[in-house]
N, C-alpha and C positions, 0 to 999 in steps of 0.2 A: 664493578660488578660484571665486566664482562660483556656490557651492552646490554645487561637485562634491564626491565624497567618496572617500576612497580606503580600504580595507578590505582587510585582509590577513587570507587563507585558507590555512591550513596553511602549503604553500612556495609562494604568489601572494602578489601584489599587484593587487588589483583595482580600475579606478576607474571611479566611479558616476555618472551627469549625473542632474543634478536632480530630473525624476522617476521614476527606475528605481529609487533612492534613496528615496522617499517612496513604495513600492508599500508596501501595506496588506494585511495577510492576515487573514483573517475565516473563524469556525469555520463549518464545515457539516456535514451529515448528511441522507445520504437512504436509504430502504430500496430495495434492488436487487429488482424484480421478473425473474422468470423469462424468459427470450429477449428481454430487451430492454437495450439497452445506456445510461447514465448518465453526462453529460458534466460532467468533474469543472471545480471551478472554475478551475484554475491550470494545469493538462494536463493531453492523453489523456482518455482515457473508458476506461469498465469493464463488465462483464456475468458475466449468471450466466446460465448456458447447460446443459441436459440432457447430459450426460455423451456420449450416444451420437448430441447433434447433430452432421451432416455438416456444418454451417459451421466449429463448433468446431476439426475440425482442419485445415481451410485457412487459415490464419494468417498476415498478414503477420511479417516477419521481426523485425520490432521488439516484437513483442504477447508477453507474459509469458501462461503459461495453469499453472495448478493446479486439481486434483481434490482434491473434499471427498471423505474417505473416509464412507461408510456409515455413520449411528448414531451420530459422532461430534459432530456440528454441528448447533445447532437454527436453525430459522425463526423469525424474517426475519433474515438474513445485511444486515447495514447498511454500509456505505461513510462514512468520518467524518473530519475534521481531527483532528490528535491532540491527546491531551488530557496536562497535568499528571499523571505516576505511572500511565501506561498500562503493561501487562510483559505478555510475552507467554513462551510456553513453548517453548523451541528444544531440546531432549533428551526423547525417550521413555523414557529408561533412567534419567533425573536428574530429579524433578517440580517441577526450581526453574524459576523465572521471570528472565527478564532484563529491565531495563526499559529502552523503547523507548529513552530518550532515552540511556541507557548506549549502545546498538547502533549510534548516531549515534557518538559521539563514537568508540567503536572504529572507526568503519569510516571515521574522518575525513571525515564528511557536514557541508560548510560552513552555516551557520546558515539561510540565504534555502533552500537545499531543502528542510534538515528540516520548515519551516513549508509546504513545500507539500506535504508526503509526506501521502498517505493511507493510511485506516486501516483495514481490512477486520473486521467482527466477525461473531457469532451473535448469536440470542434471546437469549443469557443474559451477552453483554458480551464474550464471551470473545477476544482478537483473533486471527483466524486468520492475518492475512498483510498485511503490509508491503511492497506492490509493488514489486520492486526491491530492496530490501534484507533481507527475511525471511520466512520463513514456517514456521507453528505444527507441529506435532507431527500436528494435525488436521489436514495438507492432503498430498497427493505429486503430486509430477508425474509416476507413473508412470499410465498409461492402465489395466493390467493386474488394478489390484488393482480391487476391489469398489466403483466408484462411482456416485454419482447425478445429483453435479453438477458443473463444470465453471466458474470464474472465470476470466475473459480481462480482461486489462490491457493496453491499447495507449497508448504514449505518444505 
């Protein structure tokens, strides 16, 4: 066929030319400073933003935004490719973990995304939030409650 490839995704059938097929994905990590945005490698970019910034909620309609609640989350909040036996904590009321790569397959995420999803953490590893597919105990998108800061996701 030419080097093409054909790959079947849940109910698709996808087919690959040669080098979309041979794209290469490569771990990363960087720490997210304060009002400044991080251009991921594979798409979209990210930021961590002051809670009560006025850009924050002018938002294009595509930008994903959650608030770290208060006291909950240490510094430096890191941006990362994910890693082997990452789990993150989706129940305040249940202290189990689900592991990232479990929340993939529930939610029938075909394999070439998983490997570009990023990984949001704290100082101490813990992962807050899975752009687009989840987020921790420690984050809410509600404006109302008690916060300090603000993560914006635009893809």
């Amino acid at each position: 066929m030419g080097g093409w490839q054909a790959r079947k995704r849940y109910d698709k059938l996808i087919f690959l030319s040669p080098d979309s097929a041979r794209t290469a994905f490569s771990a990363f990590s960087e720490e997210l400073e304060l009002n400044k945005w991080v251009t991921l490698p594979y798409h979209g970019r990210i930021g961590l933003f002051h809670s009560d910034n006025a850009f924050s909620k002018e938002l294009p309609k595509n930008a994903l935004s959650v608030v770290i609640k208060d006291e909950t989350a240490y510094m430096p909040i890191t941006v990362r490719s994910r890693r082997s036996g990452d789990k993150i904590v989706l129940n305040k009321d249940q202290p189990f973990t689900k592991k990232v790569s479990r929340l993939f397959v529930d939610k029938k995420i075909p394999d070439e995304e998983r490997r570009k999803a990023c990984i949001v953490t704290d100082g101490e590893g813990r992962i807050l939030w899975v752009p687009g597919y989840a987020q921790s105990v420690w984050l809410s998108e509600n404006d109302k409650e008690q916060t300090r800061y603000r993560l914006i996701y635009i893809k």
